[in-house]
C-alpha positions in Angstrom: 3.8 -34.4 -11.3 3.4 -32.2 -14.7 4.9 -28.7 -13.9 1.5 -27.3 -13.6 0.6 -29.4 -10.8 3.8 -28.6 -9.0 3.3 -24.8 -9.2 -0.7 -25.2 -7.9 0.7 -27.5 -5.2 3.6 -24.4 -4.0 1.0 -22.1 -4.6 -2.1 -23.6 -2.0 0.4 -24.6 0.6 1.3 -20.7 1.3 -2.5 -20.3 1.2 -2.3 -23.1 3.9 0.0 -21.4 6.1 -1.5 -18.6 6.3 -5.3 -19.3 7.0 -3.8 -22.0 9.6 -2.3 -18.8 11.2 -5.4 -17.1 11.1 -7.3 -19.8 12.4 -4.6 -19.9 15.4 -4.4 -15.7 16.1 -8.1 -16.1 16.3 -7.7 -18.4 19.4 -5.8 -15.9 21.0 -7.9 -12.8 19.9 -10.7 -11.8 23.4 -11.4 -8.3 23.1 -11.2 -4.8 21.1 -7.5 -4.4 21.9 -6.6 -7.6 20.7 -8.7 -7.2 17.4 -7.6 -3.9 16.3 -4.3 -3.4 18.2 -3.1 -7.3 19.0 -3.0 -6.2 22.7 -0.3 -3.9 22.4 1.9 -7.2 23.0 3.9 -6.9 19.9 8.1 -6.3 20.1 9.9 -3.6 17.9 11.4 -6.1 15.9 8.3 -8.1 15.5 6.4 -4.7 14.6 9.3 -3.9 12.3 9.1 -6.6 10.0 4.9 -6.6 10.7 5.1 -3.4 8.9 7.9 -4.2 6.2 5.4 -7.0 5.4 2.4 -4.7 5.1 4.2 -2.1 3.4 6.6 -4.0 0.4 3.0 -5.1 -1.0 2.3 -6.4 -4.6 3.4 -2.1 -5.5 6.9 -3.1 -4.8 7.0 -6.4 -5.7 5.3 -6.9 -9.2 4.7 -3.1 -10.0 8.2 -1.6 -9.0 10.7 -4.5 -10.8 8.0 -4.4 -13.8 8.3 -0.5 -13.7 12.4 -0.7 -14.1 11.8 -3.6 -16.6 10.3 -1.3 -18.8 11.1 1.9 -18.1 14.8 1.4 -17.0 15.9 4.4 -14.7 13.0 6.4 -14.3 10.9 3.2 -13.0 13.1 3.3 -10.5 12.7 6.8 -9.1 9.2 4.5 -7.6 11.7 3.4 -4.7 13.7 5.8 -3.7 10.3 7.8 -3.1 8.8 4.7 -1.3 12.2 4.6 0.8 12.7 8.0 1.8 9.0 8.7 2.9 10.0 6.0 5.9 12.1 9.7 7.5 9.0 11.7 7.5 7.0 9.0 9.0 9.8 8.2 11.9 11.0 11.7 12.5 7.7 13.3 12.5 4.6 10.6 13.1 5.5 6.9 14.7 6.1 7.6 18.2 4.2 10.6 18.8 0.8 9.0 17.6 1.5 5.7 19.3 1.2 7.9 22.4 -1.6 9.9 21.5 -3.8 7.8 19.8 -5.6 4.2 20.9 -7.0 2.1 17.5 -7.4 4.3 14.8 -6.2 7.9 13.1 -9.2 9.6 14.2 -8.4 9.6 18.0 -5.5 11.3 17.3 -7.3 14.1 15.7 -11.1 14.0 18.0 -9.3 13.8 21.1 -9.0 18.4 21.1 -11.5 18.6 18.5 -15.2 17.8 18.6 -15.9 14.3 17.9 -18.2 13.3 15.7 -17.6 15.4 12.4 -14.0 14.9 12.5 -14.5 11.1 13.2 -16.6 11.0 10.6 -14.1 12.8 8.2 -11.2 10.8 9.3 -13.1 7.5 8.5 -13.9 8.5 5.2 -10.4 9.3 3.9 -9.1 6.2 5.5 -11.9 3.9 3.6 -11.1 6.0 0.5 -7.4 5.9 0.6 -7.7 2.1 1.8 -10.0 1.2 -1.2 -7.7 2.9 -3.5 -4.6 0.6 -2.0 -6.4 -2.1 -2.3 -7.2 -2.2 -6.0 -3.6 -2.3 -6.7 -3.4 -5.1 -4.7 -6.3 -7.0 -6.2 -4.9 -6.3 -9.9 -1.7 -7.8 -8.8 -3.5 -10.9 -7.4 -5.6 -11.2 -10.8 -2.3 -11.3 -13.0 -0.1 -13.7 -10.9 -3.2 -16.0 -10.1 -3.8 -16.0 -14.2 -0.2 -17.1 -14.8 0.6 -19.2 -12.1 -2.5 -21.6 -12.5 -2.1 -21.2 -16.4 -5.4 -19.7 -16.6 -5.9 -16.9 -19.2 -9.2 -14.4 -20.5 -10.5 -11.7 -18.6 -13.2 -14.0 -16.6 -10.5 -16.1 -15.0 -8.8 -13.3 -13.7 -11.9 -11.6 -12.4 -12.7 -15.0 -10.1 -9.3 -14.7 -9.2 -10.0 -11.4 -8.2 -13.1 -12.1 -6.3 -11.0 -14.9 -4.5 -8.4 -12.8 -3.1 -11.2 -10.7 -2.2 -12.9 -13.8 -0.2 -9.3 -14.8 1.2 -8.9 -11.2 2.6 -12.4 -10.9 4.4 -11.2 -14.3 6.2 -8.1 -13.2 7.4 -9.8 -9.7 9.4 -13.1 -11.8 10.5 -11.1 -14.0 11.7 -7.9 -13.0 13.0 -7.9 -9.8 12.9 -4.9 -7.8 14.1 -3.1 -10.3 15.8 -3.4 -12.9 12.8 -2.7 -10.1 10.2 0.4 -9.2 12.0 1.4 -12.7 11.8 0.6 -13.4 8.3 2.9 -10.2 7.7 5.8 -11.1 9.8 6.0 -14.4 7.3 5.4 -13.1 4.6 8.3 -10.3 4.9 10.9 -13.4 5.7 9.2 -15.4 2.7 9.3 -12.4 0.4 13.2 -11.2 1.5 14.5 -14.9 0.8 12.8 -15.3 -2.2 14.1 -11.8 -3.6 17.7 -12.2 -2.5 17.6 -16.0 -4.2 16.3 -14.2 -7.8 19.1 -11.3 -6.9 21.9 -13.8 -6.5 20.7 -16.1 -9.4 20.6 -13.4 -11.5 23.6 -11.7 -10.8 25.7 -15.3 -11.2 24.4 -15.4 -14.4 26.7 -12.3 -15.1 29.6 -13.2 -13.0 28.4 -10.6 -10.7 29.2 -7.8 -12.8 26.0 -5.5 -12.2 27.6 -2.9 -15.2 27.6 -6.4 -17.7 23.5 -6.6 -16.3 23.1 -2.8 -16.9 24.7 -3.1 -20.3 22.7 -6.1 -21.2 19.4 -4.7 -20.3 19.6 -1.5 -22.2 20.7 -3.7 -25.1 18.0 -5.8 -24.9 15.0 -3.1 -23.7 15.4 -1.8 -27.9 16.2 1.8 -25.8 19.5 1.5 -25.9 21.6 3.8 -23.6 18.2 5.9 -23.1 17.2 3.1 -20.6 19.9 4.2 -17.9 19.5 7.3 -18.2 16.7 9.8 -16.4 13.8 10.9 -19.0 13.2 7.8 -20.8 9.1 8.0 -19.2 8.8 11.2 -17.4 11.6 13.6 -19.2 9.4 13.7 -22.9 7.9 16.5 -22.1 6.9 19.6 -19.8 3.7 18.0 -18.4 5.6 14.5 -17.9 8.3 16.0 -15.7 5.7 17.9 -13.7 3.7 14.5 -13.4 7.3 13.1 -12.4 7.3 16.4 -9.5 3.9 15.4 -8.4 4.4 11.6 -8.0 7.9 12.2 -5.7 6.0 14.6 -4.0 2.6 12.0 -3.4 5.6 8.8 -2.6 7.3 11.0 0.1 4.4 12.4 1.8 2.4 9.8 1.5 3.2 7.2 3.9 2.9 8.9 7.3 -0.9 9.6 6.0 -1.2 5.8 5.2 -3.9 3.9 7.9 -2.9 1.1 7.3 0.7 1.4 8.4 -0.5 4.6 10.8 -2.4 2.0 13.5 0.9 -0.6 13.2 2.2 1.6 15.6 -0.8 1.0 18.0 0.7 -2.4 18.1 3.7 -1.7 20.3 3.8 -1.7 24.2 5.8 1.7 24.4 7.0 4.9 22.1 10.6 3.4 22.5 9.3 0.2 20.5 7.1 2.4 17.8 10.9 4.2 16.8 12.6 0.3 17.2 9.6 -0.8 14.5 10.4 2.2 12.8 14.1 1.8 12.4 13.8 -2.1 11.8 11.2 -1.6 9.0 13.6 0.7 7.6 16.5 -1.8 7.2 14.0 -4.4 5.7 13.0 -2.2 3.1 15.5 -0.2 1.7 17.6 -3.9 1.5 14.5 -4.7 -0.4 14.7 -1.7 -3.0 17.8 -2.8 -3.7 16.6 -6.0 -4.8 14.3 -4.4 -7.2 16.7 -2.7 -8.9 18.5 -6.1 -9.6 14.9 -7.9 -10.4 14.0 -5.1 -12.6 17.0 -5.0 -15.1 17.7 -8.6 -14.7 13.6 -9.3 -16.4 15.3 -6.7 -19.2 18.6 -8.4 -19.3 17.5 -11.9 -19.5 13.5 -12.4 -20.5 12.9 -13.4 -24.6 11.5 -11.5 -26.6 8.1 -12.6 -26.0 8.1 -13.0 -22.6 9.4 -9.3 -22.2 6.3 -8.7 -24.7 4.4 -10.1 -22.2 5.4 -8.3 -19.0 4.5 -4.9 -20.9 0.9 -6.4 -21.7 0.7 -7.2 -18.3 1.9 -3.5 -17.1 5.0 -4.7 -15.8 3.5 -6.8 -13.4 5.1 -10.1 -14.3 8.7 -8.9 -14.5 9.6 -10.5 -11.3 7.2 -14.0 -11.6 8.6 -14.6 -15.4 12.4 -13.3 -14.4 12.3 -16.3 -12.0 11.4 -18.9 -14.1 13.8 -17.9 -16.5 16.9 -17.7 -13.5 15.5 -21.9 -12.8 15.5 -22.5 -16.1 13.5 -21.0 -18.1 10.2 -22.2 -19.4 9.2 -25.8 -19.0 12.1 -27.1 -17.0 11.4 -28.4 -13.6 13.4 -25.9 -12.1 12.0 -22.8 -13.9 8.4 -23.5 -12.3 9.3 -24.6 -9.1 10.8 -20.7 -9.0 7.7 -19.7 -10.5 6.1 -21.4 -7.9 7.3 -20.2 -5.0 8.0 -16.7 -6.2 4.3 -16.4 -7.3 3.4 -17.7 -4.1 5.3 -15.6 -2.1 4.2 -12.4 -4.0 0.1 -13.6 -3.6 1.1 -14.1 0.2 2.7 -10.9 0.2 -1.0 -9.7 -1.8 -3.0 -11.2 1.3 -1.0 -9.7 3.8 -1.4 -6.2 2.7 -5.2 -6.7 1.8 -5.8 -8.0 5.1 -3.9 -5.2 6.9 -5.6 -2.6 4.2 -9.1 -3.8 5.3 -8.1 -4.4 9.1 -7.6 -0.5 9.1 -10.9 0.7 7.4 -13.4 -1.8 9.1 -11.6 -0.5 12.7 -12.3 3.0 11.3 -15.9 2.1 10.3 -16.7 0.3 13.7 -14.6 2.4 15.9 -15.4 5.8 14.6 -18.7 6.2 13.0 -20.4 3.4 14.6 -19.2 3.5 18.4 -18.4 7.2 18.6 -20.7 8.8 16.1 -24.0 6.7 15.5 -23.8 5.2 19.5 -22.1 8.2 21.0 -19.7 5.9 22.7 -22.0 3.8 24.0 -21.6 0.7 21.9 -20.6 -2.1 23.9 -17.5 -4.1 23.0 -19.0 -7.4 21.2 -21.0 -5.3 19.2 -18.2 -2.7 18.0 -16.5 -5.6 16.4 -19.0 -7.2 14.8 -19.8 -4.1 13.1 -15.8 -4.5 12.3 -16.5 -8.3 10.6 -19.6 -6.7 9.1 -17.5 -4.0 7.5 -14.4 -5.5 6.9 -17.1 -7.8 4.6 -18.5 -4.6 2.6 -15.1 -3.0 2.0 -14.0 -6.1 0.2 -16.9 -6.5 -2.0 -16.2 -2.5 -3.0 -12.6 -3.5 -3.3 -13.8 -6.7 -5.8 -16.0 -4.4 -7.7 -14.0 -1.4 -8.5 -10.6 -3.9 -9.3 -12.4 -6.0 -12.0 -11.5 -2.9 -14.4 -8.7 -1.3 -13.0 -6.5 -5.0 -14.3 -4.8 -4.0 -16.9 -2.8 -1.1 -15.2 0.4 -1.2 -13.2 0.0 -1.7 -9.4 3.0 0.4 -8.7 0.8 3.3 -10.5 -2.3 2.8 -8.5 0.0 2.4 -5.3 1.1 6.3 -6.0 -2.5 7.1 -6.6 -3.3 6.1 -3.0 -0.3 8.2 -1.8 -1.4 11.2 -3.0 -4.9 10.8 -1.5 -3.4 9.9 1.5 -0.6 12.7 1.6 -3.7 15.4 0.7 -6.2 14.5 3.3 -4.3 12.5 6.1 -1.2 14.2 6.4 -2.2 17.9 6.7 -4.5 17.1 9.7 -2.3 14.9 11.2 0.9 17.5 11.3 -1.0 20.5 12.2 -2.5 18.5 14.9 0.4 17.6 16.3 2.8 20.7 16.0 -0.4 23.9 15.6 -1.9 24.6 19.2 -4.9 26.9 17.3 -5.7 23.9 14.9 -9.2 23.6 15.2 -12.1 21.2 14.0 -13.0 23.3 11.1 -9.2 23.3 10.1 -9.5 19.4 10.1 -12.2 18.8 8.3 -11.3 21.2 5.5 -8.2 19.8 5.3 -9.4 16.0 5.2 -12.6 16.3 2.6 -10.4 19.3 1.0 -7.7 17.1 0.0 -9.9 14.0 0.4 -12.0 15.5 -2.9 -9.6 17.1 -4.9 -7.3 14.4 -4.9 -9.9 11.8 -5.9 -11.1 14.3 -8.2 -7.9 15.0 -9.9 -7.6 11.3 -10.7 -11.4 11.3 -12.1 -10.3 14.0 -14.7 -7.2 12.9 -15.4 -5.9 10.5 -18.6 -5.8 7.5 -15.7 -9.6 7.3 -15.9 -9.8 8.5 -19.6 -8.3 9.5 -22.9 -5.3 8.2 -23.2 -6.0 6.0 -26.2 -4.4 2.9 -27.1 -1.0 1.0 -27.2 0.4 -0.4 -29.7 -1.2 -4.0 -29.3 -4.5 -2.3 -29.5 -4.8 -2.0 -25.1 -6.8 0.6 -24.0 -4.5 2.6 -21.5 -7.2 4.2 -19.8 -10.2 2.7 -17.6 -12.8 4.2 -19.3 -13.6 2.9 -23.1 -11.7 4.7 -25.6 -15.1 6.3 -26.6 -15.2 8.8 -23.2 -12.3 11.4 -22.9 -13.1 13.4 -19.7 -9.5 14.1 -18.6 -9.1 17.9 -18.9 -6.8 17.2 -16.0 -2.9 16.6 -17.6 -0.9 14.6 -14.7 -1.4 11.3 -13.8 -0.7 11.8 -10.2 -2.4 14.8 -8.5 -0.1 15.2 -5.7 1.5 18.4 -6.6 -1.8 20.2 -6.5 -4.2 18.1 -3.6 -1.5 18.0 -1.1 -0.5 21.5 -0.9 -4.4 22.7 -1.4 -4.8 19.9 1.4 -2.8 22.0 3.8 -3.8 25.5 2.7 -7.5 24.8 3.5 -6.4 23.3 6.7 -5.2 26.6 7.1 -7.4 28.6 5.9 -10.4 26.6 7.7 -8.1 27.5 11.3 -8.0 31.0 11.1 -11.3 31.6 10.1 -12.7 30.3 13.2 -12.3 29.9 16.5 -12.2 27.0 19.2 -11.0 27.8 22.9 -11.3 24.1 23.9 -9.2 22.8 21.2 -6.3 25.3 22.2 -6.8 24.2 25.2 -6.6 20.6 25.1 -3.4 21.1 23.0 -1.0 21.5 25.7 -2.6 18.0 27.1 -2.1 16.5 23.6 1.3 17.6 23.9 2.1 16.3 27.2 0.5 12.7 25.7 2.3 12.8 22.4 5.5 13.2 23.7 5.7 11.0 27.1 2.8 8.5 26.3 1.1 9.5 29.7 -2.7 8.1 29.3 -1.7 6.6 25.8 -4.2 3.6 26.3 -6.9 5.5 28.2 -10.2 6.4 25.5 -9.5 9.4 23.4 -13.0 11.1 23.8 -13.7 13.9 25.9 
């Protein structure tokens, strides 16, 4: 078999595995608590690596090793945000929304508050920040997809696109939360074994002498000593170090507002389990950042010239693919793609995993929250809540498709950070305050949520992401928009240092300028909930 062959072969027999899970969750999958919570039934270690799986997504694989590969030290700064933001979301969020919440964000927040705007604001941010995820995801999928199957132009990679999108649908319709979980639980073993088999490949290629690696890399980058050093991409100038401000800010903050990882924590039978998840997700991922570090300068260390040409066409996003084909031996041996192979194939599982647990959490938003508690009032009966959920989970891909086609050319770990900051300004405030503020009120909420919901999206609009940035030396555009529109009065790239803390001033500010007895009142019940998980599974609606 021709090496092409081989690596198509690797590559559909992951795809295998996985649908044949879906297909066999489905089996097992009878009601609403099995489709958006997999029946509560699942163990903190299970949960643990669930949620490693969902969270060390195409970002951290392709966008964070690709980020280091070409911007040495400063790219990264991307995991030690990523790592850290795991404290906030154990210490302050995982067990006491496990206990006061049932499926989805907004039960948390509607169960003091009246229900149907802030539903309806909660389900909005979480499509919003979900869709924003997802394209990072998608752009991933479109570059390995191209180089794995040897397919190249701009129309190959958006079928590939529209393929993942397809896969993704498959997995929710079908398996929902109990076949997504699944899928994740393999794919975080298949994504740590493949990592620490790069890590150890590279690493004997320098006698395991990580300063040799280091030494190498900045060598070979054309930075010299600039490469290890803080500054190389965000210490030019004032407005880059404020960008670099904003993005730590939007990376800490932003997981505990994420909804994808926020309803893992529905998944567990008891608070004790949501902290074991917690803990165990923990471990899994910050061994995983490590990896990076090694993936990262290893692609600088030991990639040609003209492949390390082409993991800065592809924004960094092939650093870890072409830095395993290189560790096998290099391109055109046997060895070199069967790495390619499976590390391609274990980064486009790790791709489905996240999309599936991305769109699992805005289709349960859709169904749960607008449809059954808004538009039906509560009254929608069970079988038709979820296939509102399949129905949704359908139209949230297509947007997904859509809006990815142009985003392809930019680096996932970027549009990862994007989604933080949306999620950190309109999540997070309403969460906290929710939690920890007995006068919190609705208005409070849904200023908060479309306050930081719209100026964070809005930020992004105006900034040079969309617009203006002009070209790169090969002639790229480095914006979305043609080089012909420059809207981006904006400076930073991320918004974060400006939507989250206007997120929880309007919070504020929407709290003390009204007020709501029954919400005070309901807070000491909250309370009671959030911190002993009495009536955690009962309905949140009052």
């Amino acid at each position: 078999m021709d090496h092409q062959g081989l690596t198509t072969v690797l590559f559909l027999l992951v795809v295998a595995v996985t649908i044949g899970i879906t297909i066999w969750a489905s089996r097992q999958t009878s009601g609403a608590a099995d489709f958006y919570a997999g029946g509560r039934g699942f163990s903190g270690l299970q949960n643990g690596l669930a949620i490693g799986g969902d969270y060390m997504s195409a970002a951290s694989f392709l966008g964070i090793s690709g980020a280091i590969a070409l911007s040495g030290y400063d790219g990264f700064l991307y995991s030690i945000g990523f790592l850290v933001a795991w404290l906030v979301a154990l210490l302050l969020v995982a067990e006491m929304l496990r206990n006061s919440g049932r499926y989805t964000m907004a039960d948390q927040l509607a169960y003091r508050m009246r229900q149907r705007p802030v539903r309806q604001a909660a389900a909005t941010s979480t499509v919003v920040v979900s869709i924003f995820y997802l394209l990072a995801q998608m752009v991933g999928a479109g570059a390995l997809v191209s180089l794995l199957l040897g397919v190249d132009g701009d129309a190959a990679k958006n079928i590939t696109i529209a393929g993942v999108g397809v896969l993704m649908i498959f997995y929710v319709t079908v398996g929902g939360m109990k076949g997504t979980t699944y899928v994740q639980i393999v794919k975080a073993f298949l994504l740590m074994a493949g990592s620490a088999l790069i890590v150890v490949l590279v690493l004997a290629k320098f006698n395991f002498n990580v300063s040799d690696m280091l030494g190498t890399a900045a060598s070979n980058s054309g930075k010299g000593q600039a490469f290890l050093e803080p500054g190389l991409k965000y210490g030019v100038t004032g407005t880059s170090k404020i960008d670099f401000l904003s993005l730590g800010i939007a990376l800490v903050l932003g997981t505990a507002g994420l909804p994808h990882i926020l309803i893992r924590f529905y998944t567990v039978p008891t608070a004790r389990d949501a902290r074991k998840s917690v803990l165990w997700a923990i471990g899994l991922i910050g061994t995983f950042y490590l990896f990076t570090l090694v993936l990262g300068f290893g692609a600088a260390a030991l990639l040609s010239e003209g492949k390390y040409a082409e993991v800065a066409a592809s924004g960094g996003n092939l650093a870890s693919p072409l830095l395993a084909e290189a560790v096998g031996g290099g391109d055109g041996s046997t060895g070199g793609a069967i790495m390619l192979a499976l590390i391609a194939a274990v980064a486009f599982a790790t791709i489905l995993a996240v999309v599936a647990g991305l769109t699992l959490a805005s289709s349960t938003s859709v169904a749960h929250d607008i449809y059954n508690n808004v538009v039906k009032r509560g009254e929608a009966t069970e079988r038709d809540e979820l296939r509102v959920a399949r129905i949704s989970a359908a139209a949230i891909g297509a947007i997904a498709i859509v809006l990815a086609i142009p985003a392809k050319s930019l680096n996932v770990a970027f549009l990862v950070a994007l989604a933080f900051a949306v999620a950190a300004s309109a999540n997070l405030p309403a969460i906290l305050y929710n939690m920890f503020w007995r006068r919190f009120n609705t208005r409070g909420a849904l200023w908060s949520i479309y306050g930081g919901l719209i100026s964070a999206v809005g930020l992004v609009i105006f900034s040079p992401v969309v617009s203006g940035k002009g070209l790169d030396p090969a002639g790229k555009n480095l914006s979305l928009l043609p080089t012909s529109i420059d809207i981006s009065w904006f400076p930073l790239e991320n918004p974060g240092i400006v939507s989250i803390p206007l997120g929880f001033l309007l919070g504020y500010i929407g709290t003390v300028t009204s007020r709501e007895p029954d919400a005070e009142e309901r807070y000491t019940e909250l309370e009671v909930r959030a911190l002993t998980g009495a009536g955690a599974e009962q309905a949140s609606s009052h």
